[in-house]
Structure formats: C-alpha cells, structure tokens
C-alpha positions, 0 to 999 in steps of 0.5 A: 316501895319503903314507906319513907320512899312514899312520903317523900313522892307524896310530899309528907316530909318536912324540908330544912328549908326555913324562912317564910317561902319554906315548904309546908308538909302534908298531914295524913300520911297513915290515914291515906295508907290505911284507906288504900290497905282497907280496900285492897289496893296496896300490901305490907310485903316486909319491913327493912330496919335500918342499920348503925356505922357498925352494921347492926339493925335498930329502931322500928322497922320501915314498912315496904309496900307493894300491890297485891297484883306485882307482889303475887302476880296477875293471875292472882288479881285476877281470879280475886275480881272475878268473886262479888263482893259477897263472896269475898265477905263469906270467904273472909267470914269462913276463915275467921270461922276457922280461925276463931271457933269458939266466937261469936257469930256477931262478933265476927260479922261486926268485926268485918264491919 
C-alpha cells in the first residue's frame, strides 16, 4: 500500500471542501508509521515516484508499505515469533557487531534503546 493510499483511509489528507462543515484532517501520520515500523508490524518494501505528462519520474519518492508476514511470507513470521525477545535484541546486537567492529559496545547497546 502507497503511503499516500494510507492517509487517505486514515483520514490524513485534507479536502477542498471549504466553509464551516469542511473536514478537518488528522495529524500524525509520520508518528503512527513510525510506532507500527519500531515494532515490527509494518515494512518499507519500495518507493514508487511519480511520473510528468512526458513519463519521466520526479519529486521525492512514495513509500509502498507492506507487512513483514504478506512481504516474505508466513513461515517467515513464523519462525521470527518463535525467538524471546531477548534473542531477538542479541541477534540485532550480533549483526551490528558484524557490521560495525570498530564500535563501541555501549554505544551499540544504547543505540538499540
């Protein structure tokens, strides 16, 4: 699902309706995307740009969102459920070991929060 297809179903976009019975839109779009993505229950899977009358793509691109269960499948869900969550938070800190060899322990362990 686009990010633009979200806000509309959740009553994030404005209306061009004026006058005083005019629609009101919610705030906090980014902050309620950002909360589902921290715990896992959704997935940037792509950005889709738009294109002009001539067909070439411009401005920022549109994030496409999915679930981690419909984007690799169920078994995948699965198997993640299975883990505490200790294990998971000792299998995030293992790869950013991996990734970053030179950093600091503390640091790794406070950027994980």
């Amino acid at each position: 699902m686009l990010s633009k297809t979200a806000k509309a179903l959740g009553g994030y976009v404005k209306t061009h309706e004026k006058g005083k019975d005019a629609w009101i839109p919610r705030k906090g779009f980014d902050t309620t995307i950002n909360k589902l993505m921290m715990k896992g229950y959704i997935i940037i899977i792509d950005f889709d740009y738009e294109t002009d009358k001539n067909g070439e793509f411009y401005g920022w691109g549109i994030s496409r969102y999915a679930t981690p269960e419909s984007f690799y499948g169920e078994s995948f869900a699965e198997h993640c459920y299975k883990r505490s969550p200790e294990e998971s938070y000792e299998r995030l800190l293992k790869q950013l070991r991996k990734l970053n060899p030179k950093a600091d322990e503390e640091k790794l362990i406070r950027f994980l929060g």
